[in-house]
N, C-alpha and C positions, 0 to 999 in steps of 0.2 A: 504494500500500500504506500503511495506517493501521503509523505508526511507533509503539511505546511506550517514549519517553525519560524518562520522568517518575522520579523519585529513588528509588521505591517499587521499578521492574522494575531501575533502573541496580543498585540494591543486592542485590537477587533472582539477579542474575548475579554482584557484587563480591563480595557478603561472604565467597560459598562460594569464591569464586576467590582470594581473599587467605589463607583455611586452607589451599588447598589449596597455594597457595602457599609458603608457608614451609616446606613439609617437605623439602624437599632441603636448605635451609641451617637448619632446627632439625637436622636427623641432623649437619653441620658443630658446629652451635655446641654440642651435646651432647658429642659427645665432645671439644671446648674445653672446657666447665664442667668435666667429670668427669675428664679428664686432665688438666688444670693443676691439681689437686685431690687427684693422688696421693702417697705419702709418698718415692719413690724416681726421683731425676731428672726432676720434674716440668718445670722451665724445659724442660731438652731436649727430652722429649716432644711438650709444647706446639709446641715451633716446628716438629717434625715431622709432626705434628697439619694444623699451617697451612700447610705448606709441599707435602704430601701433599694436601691439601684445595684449594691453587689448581692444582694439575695436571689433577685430575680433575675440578673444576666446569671447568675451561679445555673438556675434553673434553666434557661433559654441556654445555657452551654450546653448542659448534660443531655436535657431531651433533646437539644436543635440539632444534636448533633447525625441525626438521620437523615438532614440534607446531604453531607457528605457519603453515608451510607449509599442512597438512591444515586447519587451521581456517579460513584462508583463504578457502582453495577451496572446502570445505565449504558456509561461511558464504553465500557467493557464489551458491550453487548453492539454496540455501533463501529466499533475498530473492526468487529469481528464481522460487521455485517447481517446482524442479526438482531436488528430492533423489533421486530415482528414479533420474537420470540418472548418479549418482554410486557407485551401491552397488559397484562393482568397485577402485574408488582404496584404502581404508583399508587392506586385508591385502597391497595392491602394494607401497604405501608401507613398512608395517611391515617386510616385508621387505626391503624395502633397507636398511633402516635396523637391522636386527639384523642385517645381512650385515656391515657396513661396521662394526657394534660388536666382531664376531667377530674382524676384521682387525684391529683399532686394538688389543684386548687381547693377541692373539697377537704383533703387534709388537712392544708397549710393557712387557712381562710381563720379557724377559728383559734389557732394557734399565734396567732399576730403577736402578740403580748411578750409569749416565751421566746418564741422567734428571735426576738431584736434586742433580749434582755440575754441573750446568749450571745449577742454583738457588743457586748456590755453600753447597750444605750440606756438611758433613765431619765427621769424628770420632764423638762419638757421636748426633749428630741426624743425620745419616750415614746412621748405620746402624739409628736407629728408623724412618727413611722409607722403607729399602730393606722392613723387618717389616712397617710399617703397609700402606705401597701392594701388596704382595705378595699381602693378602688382600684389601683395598675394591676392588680394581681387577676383580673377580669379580662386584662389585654393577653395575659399569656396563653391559653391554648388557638386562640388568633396568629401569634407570635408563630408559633410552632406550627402551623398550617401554613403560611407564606415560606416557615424555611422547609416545609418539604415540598412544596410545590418549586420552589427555589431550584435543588436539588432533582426537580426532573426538567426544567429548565438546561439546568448546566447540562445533566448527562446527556440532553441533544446538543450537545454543543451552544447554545445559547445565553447569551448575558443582557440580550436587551431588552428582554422584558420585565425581568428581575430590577433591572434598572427602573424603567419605566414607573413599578410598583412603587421601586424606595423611595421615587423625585414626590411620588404622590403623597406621600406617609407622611416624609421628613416636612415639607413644606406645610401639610394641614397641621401637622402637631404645631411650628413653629407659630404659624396664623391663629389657632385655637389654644396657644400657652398664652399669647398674649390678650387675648380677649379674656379669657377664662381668670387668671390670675391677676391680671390687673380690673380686670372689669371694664366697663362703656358706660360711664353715668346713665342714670339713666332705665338702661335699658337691662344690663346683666351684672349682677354685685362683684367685687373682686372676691374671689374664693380663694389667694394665694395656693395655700400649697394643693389644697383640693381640686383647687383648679389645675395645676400644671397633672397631676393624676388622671383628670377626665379627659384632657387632650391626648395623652399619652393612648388613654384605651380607644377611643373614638377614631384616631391615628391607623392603628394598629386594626380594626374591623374593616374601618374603609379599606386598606390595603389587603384586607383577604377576601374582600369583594370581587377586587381589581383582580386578584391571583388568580380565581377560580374564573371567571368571566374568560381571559387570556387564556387560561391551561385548556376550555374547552373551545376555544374559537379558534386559536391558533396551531393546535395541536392533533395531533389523534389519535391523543390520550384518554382511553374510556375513564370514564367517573361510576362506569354501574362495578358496582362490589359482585364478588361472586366468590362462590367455595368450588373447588378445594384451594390449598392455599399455593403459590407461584412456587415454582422447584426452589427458587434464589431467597426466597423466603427464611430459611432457617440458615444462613448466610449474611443473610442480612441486620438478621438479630444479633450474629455472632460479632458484625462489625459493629454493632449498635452498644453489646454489651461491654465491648475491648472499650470502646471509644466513654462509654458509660462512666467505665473505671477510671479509666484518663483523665475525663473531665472531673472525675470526683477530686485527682489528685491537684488538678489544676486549682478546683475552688476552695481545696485547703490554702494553698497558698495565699490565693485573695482574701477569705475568711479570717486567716493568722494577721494578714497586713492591716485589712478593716477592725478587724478585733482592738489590736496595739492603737493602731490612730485614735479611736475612740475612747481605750483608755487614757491618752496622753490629755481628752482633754476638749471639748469643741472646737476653735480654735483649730486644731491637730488636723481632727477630722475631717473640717470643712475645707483643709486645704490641700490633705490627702484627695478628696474627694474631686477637686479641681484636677490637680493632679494624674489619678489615675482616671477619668473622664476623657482629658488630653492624648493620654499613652494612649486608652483602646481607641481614640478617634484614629489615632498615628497607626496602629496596628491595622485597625479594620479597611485605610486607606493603600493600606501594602497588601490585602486580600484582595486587588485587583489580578494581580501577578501573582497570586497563591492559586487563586481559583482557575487562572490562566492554565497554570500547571496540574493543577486538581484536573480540567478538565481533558488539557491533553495529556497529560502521563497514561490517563484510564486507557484512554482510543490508541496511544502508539503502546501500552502494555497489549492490550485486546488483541492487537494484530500482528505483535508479537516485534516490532523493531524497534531493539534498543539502541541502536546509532544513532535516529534522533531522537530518541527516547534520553540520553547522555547529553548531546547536542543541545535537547531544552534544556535541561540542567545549566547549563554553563553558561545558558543567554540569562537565565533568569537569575541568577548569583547576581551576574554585573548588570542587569534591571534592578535589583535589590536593594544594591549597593550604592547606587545615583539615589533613586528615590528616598532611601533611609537618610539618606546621606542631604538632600533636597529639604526631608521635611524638617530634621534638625537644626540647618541653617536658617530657614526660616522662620524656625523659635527665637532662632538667637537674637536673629535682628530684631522682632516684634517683641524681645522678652517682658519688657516692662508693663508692655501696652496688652497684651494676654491676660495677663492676670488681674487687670483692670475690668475686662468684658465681664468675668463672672464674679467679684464683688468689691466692694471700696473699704472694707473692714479692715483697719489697719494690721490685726493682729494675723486674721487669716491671709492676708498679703505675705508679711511678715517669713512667717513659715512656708510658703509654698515657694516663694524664690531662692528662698534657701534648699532649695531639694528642686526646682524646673531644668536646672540646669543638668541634672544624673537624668531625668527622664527624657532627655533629648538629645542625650549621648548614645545612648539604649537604643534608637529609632534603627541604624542601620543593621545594630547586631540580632535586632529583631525583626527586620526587613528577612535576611537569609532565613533564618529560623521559620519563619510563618512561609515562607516558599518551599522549603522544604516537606514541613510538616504538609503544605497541599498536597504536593506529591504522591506525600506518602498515601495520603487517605485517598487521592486519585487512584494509585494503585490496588489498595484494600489492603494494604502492609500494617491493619489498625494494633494489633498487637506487641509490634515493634513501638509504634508509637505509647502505646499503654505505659509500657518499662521503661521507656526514656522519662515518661512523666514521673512516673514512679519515683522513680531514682533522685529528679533532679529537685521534686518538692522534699522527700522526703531525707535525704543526703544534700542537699545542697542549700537551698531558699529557708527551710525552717532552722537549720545550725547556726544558719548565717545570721538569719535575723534576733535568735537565741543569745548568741555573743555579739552581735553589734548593740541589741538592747541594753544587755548588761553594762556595757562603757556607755549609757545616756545618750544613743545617737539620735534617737526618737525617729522623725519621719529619714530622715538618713539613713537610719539602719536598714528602713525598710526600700527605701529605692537602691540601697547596695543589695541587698535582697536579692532585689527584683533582678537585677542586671546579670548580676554571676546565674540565678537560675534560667535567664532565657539563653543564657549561654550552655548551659550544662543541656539544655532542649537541644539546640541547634548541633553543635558539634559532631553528638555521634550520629544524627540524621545524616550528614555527608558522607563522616565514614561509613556507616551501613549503605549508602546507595552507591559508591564510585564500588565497593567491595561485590555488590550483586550485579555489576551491570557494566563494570570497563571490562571483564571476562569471556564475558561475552557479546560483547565489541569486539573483540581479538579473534574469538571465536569464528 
């Protein structure tokens, strides 16, 4: 099979996949900007905001992560020439996948309390997280419907409708945070934080309108359910559960870092909160070029040629490396002016400039890292991926932040944390891949 790796098609797939991208962590950092931004208890807010916000991306990690599942498999099944074979998997899939969202809201709904009192929040950030999650927690099996629709997206090869979806989402949350939260005289009360909440889920429906509308007009992808279940099916789960693991090891890490900021302090919090809002924008901006590769590594593994299968590998490092390297520089120059957008509080300033400068040093070495990691889940390699997480939260990210804590580094300990563990991610991702695949290149 004639591969087309050339900068032109890489980007034909990235660019739309880096919009589409950001939209789950712009609806995040939106109601950061707009609620650090309010006239009445804004610190508190804020870290309710961020604190409310790693619970739920924790959950949108773990289950979303059956978009990569589907593309996979997809992918795999198109390299090979055999999408025919496939048309029963998507609406199987989806439906586990809204089953299991149904369970996790019905749980975790009346639990709010314990929840966020396990983030050691209290008083009254407290009690803005009990408000805030009460209603966003309604946008999540929505969430989880767009990423698997997502996900059979990509596996055709596709990133522009996924696009299309996130310009829709990002931009009604943005328009409906600021009516919602500040209010229209008048006409609709400011609801500050409850407001930025209802735009989030209102956001988050509309784009699974849109997703389902597009999956059946554009596609010809059945929506009718049917038994027995697709042969790839118990394949799918297998990648669902490796990746399950993974991501659990992944939101330890966030959990330990949100845990510590909180206890440092509101303050701490809110500007962690800034902080890590930042990273995952910078991250989810480098998942143009992850999903790039997500998407061909699947089709050139399927059809079985690793010449350019290696070939993308080595375009995408040095795409990685520009871009990480891109979005860095442009913290630097804007650094002052950044941390102004999302709030004027001296003290929460204070602290996040002292720690924005580690989080945008990190952009490039998590550039490679996040390309890789595409790869790999393009492949269905999810169990190698499981162990690297494994290893590098569990050996690496919590030791570090363990003894950097102990010497009072506070939010410092945790963006040294953060850095050595996305490296301990990326590194053996290369050596595992040049190890299975320049071999046979030679071959």
């Amino acid at each position: 099979m004639k591969a087309d790796i050339s900068f032109k098609n890489i980007n034909k797939l990235a660019i739309p996949a880096l919009i589409a991208g950001i939209a789950e962590p712009l609806l995040s950092i939106t109601d950061t900007a707009i609620i650090g931004n309010i006239n009445d208890n804004a610190t508190e807010s804020l870290a309710a905001v961020g604190i409310v916000g790693a619970f739920i991306s924790m959950l949108i990690w773990v289950f979303g992560q059956i978009r990569s599942a589907i593309s996979s498999i997809i992918s795999q099944y198109v390299g090979a020439n055999k999408i025919d074979e496939i048309q029963k998997l998507p609406i199987q899939a989806i439906a586990i996948i809204i089953t299991g969202s149904l369970c996790i809201l019905a749980i975790s709904y009346p639990f709010a309390k314990e929840i966020f009192q396990f983030y050691n929040a209290s008083g009254q950030v407290l009690e803005y997280c009990i408000t805030y999650f009460k209603i966003r927690i309604f946008g999540f099996p929505f969430s989880l419907f767009v990423f698997a629709i997502f996900g059979v997206f990509r596996g055709l090869q596709n990133t522009f409708y996924p696009m299309i979806i996130a310009i829709v989402g990002a931009v009604l949350n943005i328009i409906l945070d600021l009516i919602f939260v500040y209010g229209i005289e008048g006409y609709i009360p400011a609801m500050q934080i409850e407001g930025a909440a209802y735009a989030s889920v209102i956001a988050q429906i509309t784009m699974a309108i849109i997703a389902i509308i597009l999956l059946i007009k554009k596609t010809n992808i059945s929506l009718k359910f049917s038994l027995p279940f697709h042969v790839e099916i118990p394949k799918l789960l297998g990648m669902i559960g490796n990746l399950f693991i993974r991501t659990l090891a992944l939101n330890t890490a966030l959990y330990f870092a949100t845990s510590y900021a909180t206890d440092y302090g509101a303050a701490y919090i809110a500007a962690y909160t800034i902080g890590i809002n930042i990273w995952l924008l910078g991250a989810f901006m480098i998942d143009g070029y992850s999903s790039a590769g997500n998407i061909l590594s699947g089709k050139l593994l399927g059809a079985k040629n690793y010449k350019s299968l290696v070939e993308l590998s080595n375009k995408l490092f040095k795409y990685g490396i520009v871009t990480g390297s891109l979005i860095a520089l442009t913290g630097f120059i804007f650094y002052n002016f950044i941390g102004e957008i999302f709030t004027k509080e001296t003290d929460v300033l204070t602290q996040f400039y002292n720690v924005f400068w580690i989080v945008l040093l990190t952009q490039p070495i998590s550039a490679i890292t996040f390309i890789f990691d595409g790869m790999f889940k393009g492949m269905g390699k999810m169990k190698y991926l499981r162990n690297v997480l494994l290893f590098s939260t569990g050996f690496v990210f919590i030791p570090t932040l363990l003894i950097c804590d102990y010497f009072d580094l506070k939010l410092t300990a945790i963006w040294i944390a953060f850095t050595l563990w996305i490296m301990a991610r990326g590194i053996p991702l290369i050596i595992k891949f040049r190890q299975l695949f320049l071999p046979l290149v030679k071959d």
